[in-house]
C-alpha positions as CSV (number, residue, x, y, z in Angstrom):
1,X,16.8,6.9,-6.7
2,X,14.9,7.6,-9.9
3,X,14.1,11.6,-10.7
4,X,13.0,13.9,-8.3
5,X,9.5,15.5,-9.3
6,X,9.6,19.0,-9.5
7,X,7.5,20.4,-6.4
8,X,6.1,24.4,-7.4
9,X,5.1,26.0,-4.7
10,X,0.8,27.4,-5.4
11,X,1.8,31.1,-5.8
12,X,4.5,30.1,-8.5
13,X,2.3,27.9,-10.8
14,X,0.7,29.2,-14.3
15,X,-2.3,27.7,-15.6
16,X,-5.7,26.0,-14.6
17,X,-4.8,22.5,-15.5
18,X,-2.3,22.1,-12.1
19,X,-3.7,20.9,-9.1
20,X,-2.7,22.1,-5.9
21,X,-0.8,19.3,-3.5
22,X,-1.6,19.8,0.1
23,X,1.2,20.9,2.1
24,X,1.0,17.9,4.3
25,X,1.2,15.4,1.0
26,X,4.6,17.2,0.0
27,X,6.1,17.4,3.6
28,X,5.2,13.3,3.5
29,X,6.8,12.7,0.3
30,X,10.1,14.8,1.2
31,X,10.1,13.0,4.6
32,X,10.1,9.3,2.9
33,X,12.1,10.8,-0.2
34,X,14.7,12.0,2.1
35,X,14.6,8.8,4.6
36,X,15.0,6.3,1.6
37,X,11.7,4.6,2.9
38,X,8.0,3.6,1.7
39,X,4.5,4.7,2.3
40,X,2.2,2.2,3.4
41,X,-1.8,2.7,3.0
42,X,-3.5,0.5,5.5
43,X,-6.8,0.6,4.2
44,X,-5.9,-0.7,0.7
45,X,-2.2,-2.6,2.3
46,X,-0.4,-1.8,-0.4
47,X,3.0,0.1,-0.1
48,X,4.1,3.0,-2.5
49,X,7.7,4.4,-3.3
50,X,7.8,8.3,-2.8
51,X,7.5,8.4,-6.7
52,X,4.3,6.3,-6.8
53,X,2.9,8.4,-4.1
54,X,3.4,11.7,-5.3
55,X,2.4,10.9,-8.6
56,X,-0.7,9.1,-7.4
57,X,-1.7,10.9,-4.6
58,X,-5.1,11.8,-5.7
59,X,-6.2,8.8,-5.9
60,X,-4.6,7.6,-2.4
61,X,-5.8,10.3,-0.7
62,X,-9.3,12.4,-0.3
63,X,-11.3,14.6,1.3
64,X,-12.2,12.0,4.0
65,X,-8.8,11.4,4.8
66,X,-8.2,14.9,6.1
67,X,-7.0,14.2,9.4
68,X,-3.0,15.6,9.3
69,X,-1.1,13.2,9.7
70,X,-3.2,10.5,8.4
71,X,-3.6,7.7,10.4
72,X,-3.8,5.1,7.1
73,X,-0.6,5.9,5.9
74,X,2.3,4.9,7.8
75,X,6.1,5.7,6.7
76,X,8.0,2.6,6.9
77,X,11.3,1.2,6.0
78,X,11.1,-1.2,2.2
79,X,12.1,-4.5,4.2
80,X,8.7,-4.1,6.2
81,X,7.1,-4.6,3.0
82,X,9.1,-8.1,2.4
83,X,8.8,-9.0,5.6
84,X,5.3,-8.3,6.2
85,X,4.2,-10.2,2.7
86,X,6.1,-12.9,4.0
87,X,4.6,-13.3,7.5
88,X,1.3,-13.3,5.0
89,X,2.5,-16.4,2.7
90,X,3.4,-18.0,5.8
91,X,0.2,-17.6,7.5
92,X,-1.6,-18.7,4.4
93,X,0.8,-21.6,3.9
94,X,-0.2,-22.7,7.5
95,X,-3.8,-22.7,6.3
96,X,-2.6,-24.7,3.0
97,X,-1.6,-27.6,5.0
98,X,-4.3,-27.5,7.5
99,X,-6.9,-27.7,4.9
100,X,-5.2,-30.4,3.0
101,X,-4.2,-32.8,6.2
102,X,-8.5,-32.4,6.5
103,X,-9.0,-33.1,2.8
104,X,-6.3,-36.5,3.3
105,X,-8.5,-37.6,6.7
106,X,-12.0,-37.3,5.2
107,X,-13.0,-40.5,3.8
108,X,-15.5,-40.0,1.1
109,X,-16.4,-40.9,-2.4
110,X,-17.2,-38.2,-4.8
111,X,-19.1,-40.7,-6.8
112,X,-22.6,-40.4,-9.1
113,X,-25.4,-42.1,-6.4
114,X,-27.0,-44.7,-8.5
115,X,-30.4,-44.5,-8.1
């Protein structure tokens, strides 16, 4: 796994320019960190290594998701991400082939009306 960011605890940290992470943020990350699995964000369905989440959390988390745990993230293993997108390209390949077997029975002529 790629480098382990360095987690200060509040009372440790110098300087204005560090923002606190939540407690339940960190405890999150260790838990997928540890685990070797993914977070997915319902809301916006995309799925984020521990590394991408820590480092973005501010922007995948706010104030309105204080609920602890949140119920938009779920911890999942990284083959639920392939097979989920998958069930997706099927679903829309269905829909593919659906739209074209309508296209091949409608009978009409995209021709200029001459007037």
């Amino acid at each position: 796994m790629a480098d382990k960011p360095e987690l200060v605890p509040a009372w440790l940290r110098k300087g204005p320019e560090v923002i606190e992470v939540p407690s339940h943020i960190i405890a999150t990350y260790k838990n997928v960190y540890v685990n070797g699995c993914w977070i997915y964000d319902s809301k916006d369905r995309k799925f984020y290594t521990p590394l991408e989440f820590i480092d973005n959390w501010k922007n995948i988390y706010s104030e309105l998701d204080h609920e602890k745990p949140n119920p938009k993230l779920k911890v999942m293993n990284p083959m639920a991400a392939i097979k989920q997108r998958a069930e997706w390209v099927r679903k829309a390949s269905e829909e593919l082939q659906a739209v074209l077997e309508k296209l091949e029975k409608y009978n009409a002529s995209f021709e200029r009306k001459v007037k």
